[in-house]
C-alpha positions in Angstrom: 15.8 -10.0 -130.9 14.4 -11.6 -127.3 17.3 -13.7 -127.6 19.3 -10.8 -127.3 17.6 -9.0 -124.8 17.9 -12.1 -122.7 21.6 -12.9 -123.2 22.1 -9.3 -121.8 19.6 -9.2 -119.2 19.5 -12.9 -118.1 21.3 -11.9 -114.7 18.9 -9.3 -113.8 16.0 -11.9 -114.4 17.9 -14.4 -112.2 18.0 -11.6 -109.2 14.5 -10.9 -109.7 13.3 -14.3 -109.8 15.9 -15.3 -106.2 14.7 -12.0 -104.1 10.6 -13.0 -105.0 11.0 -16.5 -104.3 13.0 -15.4 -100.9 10.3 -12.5 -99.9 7.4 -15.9 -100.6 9.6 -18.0 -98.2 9.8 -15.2 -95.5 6.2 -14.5 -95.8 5.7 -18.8 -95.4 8.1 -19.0 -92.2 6.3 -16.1 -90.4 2.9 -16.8 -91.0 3.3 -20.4 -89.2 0.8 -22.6 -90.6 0.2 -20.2 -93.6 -3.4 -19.3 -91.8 -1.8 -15.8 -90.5 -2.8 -17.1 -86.9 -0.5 -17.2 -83.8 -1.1 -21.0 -82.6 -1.3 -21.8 -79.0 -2.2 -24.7 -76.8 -4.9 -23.6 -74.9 -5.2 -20.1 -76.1 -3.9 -18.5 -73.0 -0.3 -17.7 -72.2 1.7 -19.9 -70.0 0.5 -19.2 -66.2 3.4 -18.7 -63.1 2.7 -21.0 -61.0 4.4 -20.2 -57.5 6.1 -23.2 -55.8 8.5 -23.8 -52.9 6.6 -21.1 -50.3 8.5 -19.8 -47.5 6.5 -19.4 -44.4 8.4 -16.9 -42.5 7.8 -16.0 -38.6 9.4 -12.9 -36.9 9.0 -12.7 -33.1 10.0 -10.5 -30.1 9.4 -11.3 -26.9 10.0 -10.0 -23.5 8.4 -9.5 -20.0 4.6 -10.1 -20.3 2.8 -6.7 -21.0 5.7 -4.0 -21.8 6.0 -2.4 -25.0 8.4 -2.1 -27.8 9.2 -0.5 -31.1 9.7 -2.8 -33.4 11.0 -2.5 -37.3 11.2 -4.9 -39.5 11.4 -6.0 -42.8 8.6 -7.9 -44.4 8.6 -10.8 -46.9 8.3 -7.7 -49.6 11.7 -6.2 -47.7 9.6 -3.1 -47.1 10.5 -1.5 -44.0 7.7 -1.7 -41.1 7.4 0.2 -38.0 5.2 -0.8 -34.8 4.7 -0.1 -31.8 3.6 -2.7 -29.7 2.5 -4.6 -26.6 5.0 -8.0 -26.3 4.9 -10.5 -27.3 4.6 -9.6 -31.0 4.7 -11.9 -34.1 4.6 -11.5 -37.8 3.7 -14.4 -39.7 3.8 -14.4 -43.7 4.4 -16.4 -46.5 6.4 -15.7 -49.8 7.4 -18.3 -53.3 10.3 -15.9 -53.6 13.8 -17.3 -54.0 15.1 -16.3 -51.2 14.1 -13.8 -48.1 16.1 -11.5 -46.4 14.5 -10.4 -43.1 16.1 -8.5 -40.3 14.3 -7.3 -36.5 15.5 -4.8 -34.6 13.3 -3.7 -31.3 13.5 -1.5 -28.1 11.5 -1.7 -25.3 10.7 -0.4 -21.6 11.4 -3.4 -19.8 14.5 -4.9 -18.6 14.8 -8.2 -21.0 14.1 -8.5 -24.5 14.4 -11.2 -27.2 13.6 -11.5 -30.9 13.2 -14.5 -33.0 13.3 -15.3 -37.0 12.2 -18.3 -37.8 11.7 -19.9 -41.8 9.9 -22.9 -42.6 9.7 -23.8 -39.1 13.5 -23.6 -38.4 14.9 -21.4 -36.3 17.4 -19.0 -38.4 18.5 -16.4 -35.3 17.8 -16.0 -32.2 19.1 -13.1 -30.2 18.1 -11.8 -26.4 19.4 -8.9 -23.8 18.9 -7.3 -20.8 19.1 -4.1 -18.9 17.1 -1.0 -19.0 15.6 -0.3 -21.9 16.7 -3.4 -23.3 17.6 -3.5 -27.4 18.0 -6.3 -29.4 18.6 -6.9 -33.2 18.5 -10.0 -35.2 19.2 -10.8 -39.1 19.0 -13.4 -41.5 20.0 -13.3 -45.0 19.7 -17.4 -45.5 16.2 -17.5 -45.9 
């Protein structure tokens, strides 16, 4: 009589038998070390550390003691807006890829002249003259 039963249900057995042994494995694989833990190497997870800084220097110069209005974009390419007695210099630093910074100034006297400047090369360099001199410089290198 259990032969019977067997000889019909054998296959069913078989299935039962493959899915438990699978659901073990799964549980195995996923567990690691079987402990349930997450291992680590330190216990911490892997720090950023920044490299390759840029130091990046924006500049606008003119006659000594007039003013200008001066935007900009920082290392964070937020815009800035100043107003301010020349000469004027921003000086940051970033570890981002790649900078984008751009200068753009107007002033009451008759010459003015901006500067960018990354990693102690000079990227663009722009002047003009006449009254109420503009000037505008970009770099998209940096």
């Amino acid at each position: 009589m259990i032969r019977r039963r067997l000889a019909r249900h054998w296959t069913a057995l078989v299935a039962i038998a493959v899915v438990a042994l699978a659901a073990f494995a799964v549980h195995r694989l996923q567990s690691g070390d079987g402990s349930g833990r997450q291992a680590m190497a330190d216990g911490a997870p892997d720090q950023i550390v920044p490299f390759n800084p840029k130091r990046v220097l924006l500049e606008v110069y003119g006659e000594p003691g007039a003013t200008a209005t001066i935007t900009y974009l920082d290392v964070n390419a937020t815009p800035q807006r100043v107003d301010a007695v020349l000469p004027w210099t921003y000086d940051d630093s970033t570890t981002t890829p790649a900078v984008a910074t751009n200068i753009q100034a107007q002033g009451d006297g008759s010459t003015l002249s901006c500067r960018i400047t990354i990693d102690g090369v000079v990227k663009v360099e722009q002047s003009s003259t006449g009254t109420d001199a503009y000037v505008f410089c970009l770099d998209k290198s940096g």
